[in-house]
RODO-2510 file (C-alpha; in nm, 4 decimals, decimal comma):
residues 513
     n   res          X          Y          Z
     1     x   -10,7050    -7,9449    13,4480
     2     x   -10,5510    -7,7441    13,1627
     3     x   -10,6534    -7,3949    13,2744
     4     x   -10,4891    -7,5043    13,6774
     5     x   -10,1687    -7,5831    13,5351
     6     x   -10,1310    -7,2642    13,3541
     7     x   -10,1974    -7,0042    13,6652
     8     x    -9,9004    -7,1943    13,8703
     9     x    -9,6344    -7,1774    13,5972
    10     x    -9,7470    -6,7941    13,5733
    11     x    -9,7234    -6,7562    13,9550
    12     x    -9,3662    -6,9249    13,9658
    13     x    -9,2469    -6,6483    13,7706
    14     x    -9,3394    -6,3320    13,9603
    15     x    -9,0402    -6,0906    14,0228
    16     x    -9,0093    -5,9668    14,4307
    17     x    -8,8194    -5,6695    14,5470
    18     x    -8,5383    -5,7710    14,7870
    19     x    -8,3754    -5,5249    15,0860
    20     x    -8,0753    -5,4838    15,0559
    21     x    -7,8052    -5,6764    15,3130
    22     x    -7,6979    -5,5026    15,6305
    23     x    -7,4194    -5,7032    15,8315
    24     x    -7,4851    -5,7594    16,1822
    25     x    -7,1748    -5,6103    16,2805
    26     x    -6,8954    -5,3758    16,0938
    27     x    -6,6865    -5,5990    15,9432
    28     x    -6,3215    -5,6244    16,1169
    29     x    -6,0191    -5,3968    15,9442
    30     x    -5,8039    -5,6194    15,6729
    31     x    -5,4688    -5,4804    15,8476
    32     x    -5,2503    -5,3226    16,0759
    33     x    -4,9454    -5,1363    15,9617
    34     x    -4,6778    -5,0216    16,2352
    35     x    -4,3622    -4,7418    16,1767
    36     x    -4,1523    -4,6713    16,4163
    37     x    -3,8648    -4,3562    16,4419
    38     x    -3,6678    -4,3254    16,7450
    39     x    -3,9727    -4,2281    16,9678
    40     x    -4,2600    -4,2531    16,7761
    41     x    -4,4829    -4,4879    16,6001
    42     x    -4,7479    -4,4340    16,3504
    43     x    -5,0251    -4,7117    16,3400
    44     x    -5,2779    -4,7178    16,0751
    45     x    -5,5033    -4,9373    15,9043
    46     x    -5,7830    -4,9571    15,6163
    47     x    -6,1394    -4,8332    15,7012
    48     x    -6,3582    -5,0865    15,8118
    49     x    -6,5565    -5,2302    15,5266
    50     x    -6,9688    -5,0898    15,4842
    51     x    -6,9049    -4,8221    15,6999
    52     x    -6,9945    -4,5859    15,4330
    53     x    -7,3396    -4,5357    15,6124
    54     x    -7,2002    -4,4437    15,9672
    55     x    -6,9978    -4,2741    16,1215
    56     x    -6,7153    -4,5451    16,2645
    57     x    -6,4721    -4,5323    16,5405
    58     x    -6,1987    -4,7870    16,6624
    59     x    -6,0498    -4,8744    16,9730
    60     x    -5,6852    -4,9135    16,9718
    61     x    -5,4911    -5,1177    17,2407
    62     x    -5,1017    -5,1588    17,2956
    63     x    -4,9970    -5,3972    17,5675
    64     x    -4,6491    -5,5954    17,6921
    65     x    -4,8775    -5,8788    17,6480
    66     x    -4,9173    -6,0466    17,3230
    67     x    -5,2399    -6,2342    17,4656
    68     x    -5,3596    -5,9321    17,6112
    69     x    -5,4764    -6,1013    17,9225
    70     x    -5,3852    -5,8116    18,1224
    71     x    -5,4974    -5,4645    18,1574
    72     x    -5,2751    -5,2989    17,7898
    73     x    -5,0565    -5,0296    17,8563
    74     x    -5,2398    -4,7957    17,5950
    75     x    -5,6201    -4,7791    17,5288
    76     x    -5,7956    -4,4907    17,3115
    77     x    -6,0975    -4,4592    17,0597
    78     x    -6,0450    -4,2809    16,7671
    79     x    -6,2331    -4,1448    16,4580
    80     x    -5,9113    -4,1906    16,1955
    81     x    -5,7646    -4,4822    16,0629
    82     x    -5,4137    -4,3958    16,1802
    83     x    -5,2701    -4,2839    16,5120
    84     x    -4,9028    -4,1399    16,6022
    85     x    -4,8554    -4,2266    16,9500
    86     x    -4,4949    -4,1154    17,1203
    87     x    -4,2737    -4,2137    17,4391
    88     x    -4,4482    -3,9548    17,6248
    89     x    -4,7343    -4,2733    17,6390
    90     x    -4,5074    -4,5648    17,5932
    91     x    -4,1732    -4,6850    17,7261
    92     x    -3,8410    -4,6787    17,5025
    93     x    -3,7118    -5,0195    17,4301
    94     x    -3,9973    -5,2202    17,5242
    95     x    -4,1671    -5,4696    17,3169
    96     x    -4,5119    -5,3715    17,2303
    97     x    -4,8272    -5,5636    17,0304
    98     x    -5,1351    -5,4301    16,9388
    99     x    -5,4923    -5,5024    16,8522
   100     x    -5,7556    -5,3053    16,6740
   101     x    -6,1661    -5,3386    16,6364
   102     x    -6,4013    -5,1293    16,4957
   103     x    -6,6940    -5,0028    16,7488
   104     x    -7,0325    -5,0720    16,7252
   105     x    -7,2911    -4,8561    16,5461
   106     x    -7,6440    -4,7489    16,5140
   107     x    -7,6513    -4,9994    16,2414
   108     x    -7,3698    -5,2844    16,3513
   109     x    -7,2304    -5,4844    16,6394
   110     x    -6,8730    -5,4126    16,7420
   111     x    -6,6137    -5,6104    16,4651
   112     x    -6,4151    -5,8552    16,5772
   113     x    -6,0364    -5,7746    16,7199
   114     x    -5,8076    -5,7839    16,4786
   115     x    -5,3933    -5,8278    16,6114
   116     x    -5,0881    -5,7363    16,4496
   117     x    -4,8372    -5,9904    16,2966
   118     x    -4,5336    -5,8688    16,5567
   119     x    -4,4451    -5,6794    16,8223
   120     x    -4,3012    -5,3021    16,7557
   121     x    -4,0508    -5,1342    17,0306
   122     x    -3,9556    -4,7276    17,0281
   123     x    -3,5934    -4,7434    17,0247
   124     x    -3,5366    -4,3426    17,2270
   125     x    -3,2950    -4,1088    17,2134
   126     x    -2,9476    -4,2081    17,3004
   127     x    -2,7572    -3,9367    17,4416
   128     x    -2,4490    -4,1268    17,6040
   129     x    -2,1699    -4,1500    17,4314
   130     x    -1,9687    -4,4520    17,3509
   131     x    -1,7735    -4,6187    17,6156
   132     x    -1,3745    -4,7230    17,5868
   133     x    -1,2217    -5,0030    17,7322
   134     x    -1,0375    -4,6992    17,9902
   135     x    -1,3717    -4,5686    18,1154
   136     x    -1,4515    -4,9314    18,2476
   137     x    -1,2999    -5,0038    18,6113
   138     x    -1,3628    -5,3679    18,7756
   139     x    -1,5856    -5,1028    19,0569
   140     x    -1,6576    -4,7959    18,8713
   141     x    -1,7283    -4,6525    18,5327
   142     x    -1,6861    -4,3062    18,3637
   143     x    -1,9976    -4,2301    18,1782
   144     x    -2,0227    -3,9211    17,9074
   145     x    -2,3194    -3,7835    17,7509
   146     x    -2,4292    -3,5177    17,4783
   147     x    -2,5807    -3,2581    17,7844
   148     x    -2,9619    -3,2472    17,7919
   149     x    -3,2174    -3,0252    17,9382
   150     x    -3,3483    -3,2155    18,2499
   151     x    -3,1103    -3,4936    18,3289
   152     x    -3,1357    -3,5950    18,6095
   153     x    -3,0433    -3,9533    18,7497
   154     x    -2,9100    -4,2912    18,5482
   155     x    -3,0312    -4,5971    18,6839
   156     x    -2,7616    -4,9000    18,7251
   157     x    -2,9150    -5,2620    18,6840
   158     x    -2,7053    -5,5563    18,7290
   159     x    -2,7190    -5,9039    18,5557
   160     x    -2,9036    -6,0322    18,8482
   161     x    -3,1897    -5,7158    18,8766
   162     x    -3,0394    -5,5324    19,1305
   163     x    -3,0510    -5,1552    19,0349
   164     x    -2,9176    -4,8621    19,1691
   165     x    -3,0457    -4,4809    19,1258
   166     x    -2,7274    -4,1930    19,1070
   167     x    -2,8569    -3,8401    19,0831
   168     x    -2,7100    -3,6145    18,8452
   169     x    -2,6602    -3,2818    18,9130
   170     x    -2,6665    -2,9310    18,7334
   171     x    -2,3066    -2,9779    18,7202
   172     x    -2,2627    -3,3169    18,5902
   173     x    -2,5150    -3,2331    18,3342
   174     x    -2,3500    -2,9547    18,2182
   175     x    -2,0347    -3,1636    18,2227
   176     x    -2,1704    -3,4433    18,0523
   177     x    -2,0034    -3,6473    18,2632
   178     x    -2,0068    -3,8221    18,5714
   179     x    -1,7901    -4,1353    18,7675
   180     x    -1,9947    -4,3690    18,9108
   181     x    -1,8266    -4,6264    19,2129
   182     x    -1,9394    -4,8885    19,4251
   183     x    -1,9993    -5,1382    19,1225
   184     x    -1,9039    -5,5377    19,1261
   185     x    -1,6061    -5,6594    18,9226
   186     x    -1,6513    -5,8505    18,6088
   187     x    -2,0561    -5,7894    18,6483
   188     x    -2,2624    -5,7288    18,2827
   189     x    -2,4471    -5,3833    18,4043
   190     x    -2,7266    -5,1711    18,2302
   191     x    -2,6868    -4,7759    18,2698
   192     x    -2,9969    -4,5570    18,1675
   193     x    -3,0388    -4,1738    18,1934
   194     x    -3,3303    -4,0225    18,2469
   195     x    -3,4905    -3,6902    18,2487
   196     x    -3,7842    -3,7530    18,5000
   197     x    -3,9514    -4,0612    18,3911
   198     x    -3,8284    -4,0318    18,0477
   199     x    -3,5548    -4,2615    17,9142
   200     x    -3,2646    -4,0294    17,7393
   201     x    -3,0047    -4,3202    17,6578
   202     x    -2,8674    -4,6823    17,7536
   203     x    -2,5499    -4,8432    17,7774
   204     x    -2,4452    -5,2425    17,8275
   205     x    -2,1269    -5,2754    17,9854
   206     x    -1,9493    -5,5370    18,1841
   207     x    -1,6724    -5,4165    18,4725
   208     x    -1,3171    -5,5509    18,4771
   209     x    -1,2693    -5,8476    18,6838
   210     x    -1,0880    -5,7524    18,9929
   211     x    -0,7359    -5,8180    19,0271
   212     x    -0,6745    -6,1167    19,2616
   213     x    -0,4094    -6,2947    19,4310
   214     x    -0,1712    -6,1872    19,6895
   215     x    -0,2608    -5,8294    19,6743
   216     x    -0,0579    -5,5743    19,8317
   217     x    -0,2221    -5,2741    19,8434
   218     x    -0,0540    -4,9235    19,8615
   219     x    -0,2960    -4,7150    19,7504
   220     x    -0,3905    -4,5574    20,1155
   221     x    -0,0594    -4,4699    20,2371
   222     x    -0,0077    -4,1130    20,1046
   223     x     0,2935    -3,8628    20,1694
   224     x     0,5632    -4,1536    20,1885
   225     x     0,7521    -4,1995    19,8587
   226     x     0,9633    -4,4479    19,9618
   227     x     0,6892    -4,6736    20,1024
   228     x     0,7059    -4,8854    19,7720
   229     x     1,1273    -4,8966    19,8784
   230     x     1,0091    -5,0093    20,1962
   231     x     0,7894    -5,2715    20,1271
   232     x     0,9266    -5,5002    19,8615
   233     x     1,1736    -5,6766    20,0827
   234     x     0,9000    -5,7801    20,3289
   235     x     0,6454    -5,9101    20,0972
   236     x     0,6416    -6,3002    19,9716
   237     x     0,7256    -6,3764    19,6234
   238     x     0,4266    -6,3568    19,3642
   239     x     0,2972    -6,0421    19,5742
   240     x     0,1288    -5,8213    19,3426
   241     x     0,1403    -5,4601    19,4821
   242     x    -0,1376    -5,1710    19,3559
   243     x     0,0193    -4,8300    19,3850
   244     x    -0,1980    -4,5112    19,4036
   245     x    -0,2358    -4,3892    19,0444
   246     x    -0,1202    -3,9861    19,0661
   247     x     0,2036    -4,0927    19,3265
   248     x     0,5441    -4,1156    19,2753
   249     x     0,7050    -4,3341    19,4218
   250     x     1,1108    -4,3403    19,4601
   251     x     1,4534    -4,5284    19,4686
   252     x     1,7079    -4,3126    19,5971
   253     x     1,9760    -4,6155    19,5293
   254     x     1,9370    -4,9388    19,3366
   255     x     1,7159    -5,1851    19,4922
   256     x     1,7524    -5,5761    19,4160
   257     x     1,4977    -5,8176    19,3499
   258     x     1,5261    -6,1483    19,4792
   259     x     1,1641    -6,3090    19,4520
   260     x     0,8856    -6,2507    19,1913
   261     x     0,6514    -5,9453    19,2379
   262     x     0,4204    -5,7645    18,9785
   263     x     0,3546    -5,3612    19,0637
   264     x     0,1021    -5,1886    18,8933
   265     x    -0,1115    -4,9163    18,9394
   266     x    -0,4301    -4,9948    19,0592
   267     x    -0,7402    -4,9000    18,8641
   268     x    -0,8557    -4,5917    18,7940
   269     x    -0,8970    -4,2279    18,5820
   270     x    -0,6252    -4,0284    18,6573
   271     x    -0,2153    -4,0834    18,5473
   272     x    -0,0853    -4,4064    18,6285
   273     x     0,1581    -4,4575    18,9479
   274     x     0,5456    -4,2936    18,9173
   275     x     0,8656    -4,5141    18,9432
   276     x     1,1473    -4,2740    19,0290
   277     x     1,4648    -4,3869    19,0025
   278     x     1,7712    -4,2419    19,1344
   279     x     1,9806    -4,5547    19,0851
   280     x     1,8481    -4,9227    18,8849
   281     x     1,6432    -5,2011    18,9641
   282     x     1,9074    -5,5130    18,9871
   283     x     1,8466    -5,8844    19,0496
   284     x     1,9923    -6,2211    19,2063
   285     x     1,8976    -6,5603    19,2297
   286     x     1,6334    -6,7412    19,0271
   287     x     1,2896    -6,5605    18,9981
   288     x     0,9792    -6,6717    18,7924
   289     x     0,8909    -6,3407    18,6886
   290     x     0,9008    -5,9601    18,7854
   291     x     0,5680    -5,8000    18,6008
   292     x     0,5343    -5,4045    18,5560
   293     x     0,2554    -5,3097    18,4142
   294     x     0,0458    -4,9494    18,3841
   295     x     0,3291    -4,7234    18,5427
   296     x     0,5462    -4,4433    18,3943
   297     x     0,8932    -4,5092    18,4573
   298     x     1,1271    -4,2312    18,5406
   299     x     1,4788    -4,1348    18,5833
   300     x     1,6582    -3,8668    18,7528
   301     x     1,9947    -3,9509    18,5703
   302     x     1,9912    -4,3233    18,5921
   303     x     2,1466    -4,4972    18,3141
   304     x     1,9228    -4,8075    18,3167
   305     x     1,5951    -4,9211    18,4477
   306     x     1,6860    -5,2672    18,5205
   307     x     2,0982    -5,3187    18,5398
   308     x     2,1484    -5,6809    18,6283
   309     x     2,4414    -5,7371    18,8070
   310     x     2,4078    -6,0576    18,9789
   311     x     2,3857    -6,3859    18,8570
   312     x     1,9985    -6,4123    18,8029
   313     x     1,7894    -6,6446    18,6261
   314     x     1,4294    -6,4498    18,5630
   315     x     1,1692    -6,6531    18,4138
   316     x     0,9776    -6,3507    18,2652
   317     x     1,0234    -5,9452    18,2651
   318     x     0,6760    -5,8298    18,1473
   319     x     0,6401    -5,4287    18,0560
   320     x     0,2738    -5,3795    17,9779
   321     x     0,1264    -5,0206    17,9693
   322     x     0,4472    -4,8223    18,0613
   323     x     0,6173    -4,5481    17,9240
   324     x     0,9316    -4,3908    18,0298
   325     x     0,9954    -4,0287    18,1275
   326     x     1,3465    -3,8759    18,0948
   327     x     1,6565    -3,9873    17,9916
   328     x     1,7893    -4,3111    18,0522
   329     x     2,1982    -4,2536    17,9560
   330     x     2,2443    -4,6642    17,9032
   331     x     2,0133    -4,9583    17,8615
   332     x     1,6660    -4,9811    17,9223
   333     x     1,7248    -5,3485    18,0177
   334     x     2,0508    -5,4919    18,0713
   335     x     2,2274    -5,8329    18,1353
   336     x     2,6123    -5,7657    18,2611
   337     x     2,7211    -6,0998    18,4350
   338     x     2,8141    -6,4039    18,3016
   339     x     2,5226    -6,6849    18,3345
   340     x     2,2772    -6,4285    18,3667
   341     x     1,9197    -6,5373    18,2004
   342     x     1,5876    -6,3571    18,0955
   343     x     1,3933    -6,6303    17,9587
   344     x     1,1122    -6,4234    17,7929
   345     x     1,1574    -6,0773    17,7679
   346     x     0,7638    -5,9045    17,6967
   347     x     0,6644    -5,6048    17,5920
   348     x     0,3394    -5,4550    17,5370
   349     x     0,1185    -5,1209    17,4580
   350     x     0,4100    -4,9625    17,5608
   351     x     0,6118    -4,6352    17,4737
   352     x     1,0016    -4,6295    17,5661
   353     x     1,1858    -4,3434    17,4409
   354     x     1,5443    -4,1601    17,5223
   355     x     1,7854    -4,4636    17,5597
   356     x     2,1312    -4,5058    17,5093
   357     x     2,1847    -4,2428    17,2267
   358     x     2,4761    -4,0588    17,4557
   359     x     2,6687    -4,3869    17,5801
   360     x     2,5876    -4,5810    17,2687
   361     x     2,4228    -4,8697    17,4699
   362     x     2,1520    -5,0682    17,3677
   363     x     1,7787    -5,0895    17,4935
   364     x     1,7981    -5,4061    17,5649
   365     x     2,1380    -5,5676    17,6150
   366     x     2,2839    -5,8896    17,6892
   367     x     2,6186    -5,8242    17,7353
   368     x     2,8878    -5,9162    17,4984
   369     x     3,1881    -6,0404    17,7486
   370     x     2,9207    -6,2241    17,9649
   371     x     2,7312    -6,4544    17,7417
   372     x     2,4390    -6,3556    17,9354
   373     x     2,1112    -6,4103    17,8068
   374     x     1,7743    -6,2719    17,7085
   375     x     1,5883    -6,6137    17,4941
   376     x     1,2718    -6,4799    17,3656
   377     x     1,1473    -6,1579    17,2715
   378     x     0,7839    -6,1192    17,2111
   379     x     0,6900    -5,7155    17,1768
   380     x     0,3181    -5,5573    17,0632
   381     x     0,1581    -5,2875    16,9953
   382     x     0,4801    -5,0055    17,1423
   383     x     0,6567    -4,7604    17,0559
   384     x     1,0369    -4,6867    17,0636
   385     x     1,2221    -4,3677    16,9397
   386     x     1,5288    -4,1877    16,9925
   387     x     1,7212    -4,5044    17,0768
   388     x     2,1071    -4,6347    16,9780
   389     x     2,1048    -5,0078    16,9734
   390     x     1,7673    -5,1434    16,9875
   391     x     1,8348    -5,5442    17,0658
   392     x     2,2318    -5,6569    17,1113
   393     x     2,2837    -5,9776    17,1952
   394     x     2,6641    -6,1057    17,1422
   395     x     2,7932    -6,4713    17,1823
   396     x     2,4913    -6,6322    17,2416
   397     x     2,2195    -6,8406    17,0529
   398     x     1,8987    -6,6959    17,0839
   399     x     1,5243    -6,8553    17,0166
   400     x     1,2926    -6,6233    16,9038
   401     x     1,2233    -6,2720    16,8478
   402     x     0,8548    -6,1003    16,7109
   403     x     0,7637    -5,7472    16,6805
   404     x     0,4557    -5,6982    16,5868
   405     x     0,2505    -5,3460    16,5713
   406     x     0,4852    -5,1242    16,6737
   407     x     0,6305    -4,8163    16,5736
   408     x     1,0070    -4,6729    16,5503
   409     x     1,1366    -4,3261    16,4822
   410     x     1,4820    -4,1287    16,5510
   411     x     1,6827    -4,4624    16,5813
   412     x     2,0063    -4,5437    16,5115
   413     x     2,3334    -4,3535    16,5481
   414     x     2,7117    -4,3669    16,5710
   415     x     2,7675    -4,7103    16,3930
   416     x     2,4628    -4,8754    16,5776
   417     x     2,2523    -5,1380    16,4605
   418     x     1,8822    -5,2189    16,4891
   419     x     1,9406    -5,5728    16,5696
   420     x     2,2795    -5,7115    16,6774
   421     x     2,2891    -6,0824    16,7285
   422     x     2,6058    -6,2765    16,6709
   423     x     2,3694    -6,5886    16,5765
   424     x     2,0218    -6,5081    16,3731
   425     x     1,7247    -6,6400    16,5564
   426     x     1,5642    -6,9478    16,3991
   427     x     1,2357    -6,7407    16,4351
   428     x     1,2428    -6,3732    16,4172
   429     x     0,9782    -6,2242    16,2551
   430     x     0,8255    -5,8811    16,1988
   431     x     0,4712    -5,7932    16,1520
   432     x     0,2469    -5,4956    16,0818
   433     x     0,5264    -5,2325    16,1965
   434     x     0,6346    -4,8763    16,0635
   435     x     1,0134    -4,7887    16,0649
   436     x     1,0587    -4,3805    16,0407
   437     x     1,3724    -4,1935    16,0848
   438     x     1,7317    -4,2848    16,1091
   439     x     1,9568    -4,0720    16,3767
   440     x     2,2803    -4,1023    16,1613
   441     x     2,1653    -4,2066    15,8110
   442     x     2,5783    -4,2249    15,7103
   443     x     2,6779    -4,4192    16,0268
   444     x     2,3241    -4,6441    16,0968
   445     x     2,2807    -5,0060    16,0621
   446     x     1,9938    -5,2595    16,0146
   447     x     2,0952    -5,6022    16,1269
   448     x     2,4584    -5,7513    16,1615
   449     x     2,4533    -6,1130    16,1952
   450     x     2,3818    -6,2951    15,8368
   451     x     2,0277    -6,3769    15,7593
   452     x     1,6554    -6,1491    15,7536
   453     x     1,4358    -6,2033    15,9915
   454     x     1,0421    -6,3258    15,7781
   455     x     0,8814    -5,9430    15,7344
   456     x     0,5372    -5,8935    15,6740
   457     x     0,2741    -5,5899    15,5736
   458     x     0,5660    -5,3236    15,7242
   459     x     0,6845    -5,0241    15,6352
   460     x     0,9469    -4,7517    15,6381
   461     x     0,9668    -4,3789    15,5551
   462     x     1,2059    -4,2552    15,2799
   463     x     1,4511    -4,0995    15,5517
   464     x     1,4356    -4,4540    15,7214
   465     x     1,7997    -4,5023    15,5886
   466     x     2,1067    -4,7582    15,6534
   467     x     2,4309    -4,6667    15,5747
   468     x     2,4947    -5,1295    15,5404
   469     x     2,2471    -5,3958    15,5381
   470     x     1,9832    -5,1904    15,4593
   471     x     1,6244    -5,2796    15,5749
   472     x     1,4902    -5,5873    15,5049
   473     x     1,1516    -5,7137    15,3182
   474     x     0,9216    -5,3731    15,4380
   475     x     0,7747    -5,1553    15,1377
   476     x     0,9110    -4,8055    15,0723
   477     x     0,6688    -4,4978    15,2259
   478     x     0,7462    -4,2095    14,9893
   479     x     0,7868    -3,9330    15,2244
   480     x     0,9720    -3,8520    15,5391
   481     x     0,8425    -3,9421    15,8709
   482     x     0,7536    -3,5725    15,9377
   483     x     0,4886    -3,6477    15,6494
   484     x     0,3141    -3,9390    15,7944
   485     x     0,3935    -3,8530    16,1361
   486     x     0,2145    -3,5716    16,3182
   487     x     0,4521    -3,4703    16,5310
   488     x     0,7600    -3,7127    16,5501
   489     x     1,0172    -3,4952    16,7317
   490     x     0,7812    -3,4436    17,0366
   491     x     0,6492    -3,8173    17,0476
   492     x     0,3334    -3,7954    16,8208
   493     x     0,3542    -4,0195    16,6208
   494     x    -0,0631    -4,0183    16,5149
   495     x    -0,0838    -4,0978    16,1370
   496     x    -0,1573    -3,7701    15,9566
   497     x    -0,1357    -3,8944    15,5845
   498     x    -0,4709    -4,0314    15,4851
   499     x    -0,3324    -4,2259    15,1790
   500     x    -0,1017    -4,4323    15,3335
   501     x    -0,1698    -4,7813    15,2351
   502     x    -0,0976    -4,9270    15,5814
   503     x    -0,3244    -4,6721    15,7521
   504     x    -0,5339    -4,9422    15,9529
   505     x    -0,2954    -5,1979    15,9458
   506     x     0,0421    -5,0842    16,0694
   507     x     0,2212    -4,9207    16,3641
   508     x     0,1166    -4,9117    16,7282
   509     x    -0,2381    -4,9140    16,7127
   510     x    -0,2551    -4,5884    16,9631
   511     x    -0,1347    -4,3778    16,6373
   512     x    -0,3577    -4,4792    16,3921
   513     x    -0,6772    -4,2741    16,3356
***
């Protein structure tokens, strides 16, 4: 019983050599890393672990589809553990995913798939060049691009799918630019360019919404001048009339208003529409509002632009987008007869130069032996040089005036003053502007009636200088206007001086760089 005993405990003990452990597949790669430049990506990953022994390969997949239900965009077998893959194989701005297994072996079963943690997208080449708010029409858009070997069409996809192919020719390529019509107003569009199938650039843009109401439209009726003459007498008040941009049209006399009208040019790329004027636009009666906007306003030796001589009560004048051309002798606006009343006078992104400096008459002018009227004055974003008077309002009480980003140069002569009101404003305020030269620093004035109007982040140039009352509440520029001016004495008024503390922040915005 002894001796049994012994022999089993002896046999329990007895080493055995043990193979070593093959897996039954390669084991699946740890990772996926993804980098991405412009059209490229580089994909790469660890080896698969115990591959030592053979020789492994891996099949790489890319597909729109995170699931990858569907047949994937991109399918290859490779023998490295990285791949660079461009937009030759995939499409710019598209999401991608992708997966990743080792293959099977003489030795091991295929791994397991192994996914990336996110989706990776090729952002392309971008070619076009930025778009401004006056290469956007409410039915076209001017598009500009770096030229490229092989451009040839852009593709025009609308908010609701719809696309549209426009070739591009030799020319426009070598242009690197090309007008594209036919599109919806106030539609969100997507432009790409193409060289053959590959993407060279996208924009996102939205087109102006069209101008609606009672539309009178001019724009077809070439070779008349006087059509615009002919036509305001016969149209119903609130008309808004679209003239041709490129035409001038003309008033051989004064012409009256007696209902509310807007003219502007209609949309487009070339010069805006052409007021001539031979004699003054006048008024009578009570009008809500005559609108100009987006015209260049001419004279042939008029002294005004509007010369009210009527009793007329005008709800608003609006002057958006004009500038003048020539010189007007008197007033750029003017009130002459008693009771007359402009209830908002507006100005915007305008430029009005040449007024009144010969017949010492203000630019705008309610006239002193008439008590006439103009109530509020809200101007943006303009320009005025080479001017007498600038506001002169006598024997009245006033509401409000605000200028706010604009610029002045060359103003003030013979005894004028900037501002001439016989009662100060209870609001009159001045923002973010940039006074330059005086005409007639011994003989210029700032403001005549008692009080300042509230003046804030404004500025004026060392030559900016009143003979009484000198300017109110602005800081002092050090140099002349010539020095932060680029060309003052032909309208240029683009801020040269890169050290001017009100670079950004001051003046019409059109100057500033």
């Amino acid at each position: 019983m002894v001796m049994s005993m012994t022999v089993l405990v002896i046999t329990s003990c007895e080493k055995k050599l043990v193979s070593p452990f093959q897996p039954g597949r390669e084991f699946t790669p740890t990772s996926i890393s993804t980098i991405t430049h412009d059209t490229l990506v580089t994909i790469s990953w660890p080896p698969s672990l115990y591959s030592a022994n053979a020789h492994v390969t891996y099949l790489l997949q890319i597909s729109k589809d995170s699931s990858f239900t569907s047949t994937p965009d991109f399918s290859l077998v490779v023998d490295t553990t990285f791949l660079t893959i461009t937009d030759d194989s995939l499409a710019d701005r598209q999401r991608y995913f992708v997966r990743l297994r080792a293959n099977a072996t003489s030795i091991a079963d295929s791994s397991n798939w192994l996914y990336g943690t996110g989706a990776f997208t090729l952002t392309g080449v971008q070619i076009f060049g930025s778009l401004l708010p006056a290469d956007i029409l409410d039915n076209a858009v001017r598009l500009s691009w770096t030229t490229t070997r092989g451009v040839d069409h852009i593709v025009f996809t609308a908010a609701s799918g719809k696309t549209n192919e426009v070739q591009v020719s030799s020319q426009d390529n070598s242009a690197g630019l090309k007008i594209v019509s036919g599109l919806q107003p106030g539609t969100d569009y997507t432009a790409e360019i193409f060289s053959g199938s590959k993407s060279k650039g996208i924009l996102r843009f939205m087109t102006k919404p069209a101008v609606i109401g009672n539309i009178i439209d001019l724009r077809d009726i070439a070779g008349r001048p006087t059509v615009l003459n002919d036509t305001l007498s016969q149209i119903s008040s609130g008309s808004i009339v679209l003239l041709a941009r490129g035409q001038t049209y003309t008033f051989a006399s004064s012409y009256t208003f007696d209902r509310a009208v807007t003219i502007m040019s209609g949309m487009g790329f070339s010069d805006p529409a052409v007021l001539l004027l031979s004699g003054n636009f006048d008024a009578t009666g009570t009008i809500d509002s005559l609108r100009f906007s987006d015209l260049t306003i001419a004279t042939d030796g008029s002294g005004y632009f509007m010369n009210v001589s009527n009793a007329a009560t005008i709800g608003t004048v609006s002057v958006v987008n004009c500038t003048t051309r020539g010189e007007f002798s008197n007033s750029f606006i003017r009130l002459k007869t008693v009771g007359d009343v402009i209830s908002k006078l507006f100005i915007k992104n305008s430029v009005l130069d040449s007024i009144g400096v010969k017949s010492k008459y203000a630019m705008f002018y309610a006239n002193a032996s008439s008590s006439a009227l103009i109530d509020n004055i809200e101007i943006h974003n303009s320009t005025f040089y080479d001017f007498y008077y600038f506001i002169r309002e006598d024997k009245v009480t006033t509401s409000s005036l605000l200028i706010d980003n604009c610029t002045f140069d060359a103003l003030v002569n013979q005894g004028g003053y900037f501002i001439n009101y016989t009662t100060f404003p209870p609001k009159f305020t001045i923002s973010n502007s940039i006074f330059g030269s005086t005409l007639d620093p011994a003989n210029s004035n700032w403001i005549k009636s008692s009080g300042n109007p509230e003046v804030d982040n404004s500025y004026a140039t060392s030559d900016c200088v009143f003979s009484s009352n000198d300017i109110f509440g602005v800081t002092k520029y050090s140099g002349i206007s010539a020095d932060l001016f680029r060309s003052p004495e032909t309208g240029d008024f683009t801020i040269i001086d890169n050290g001017f503390s009100g670079i950004t922040t001051t003046g019409d915005p059109r100057w500033r760089p």
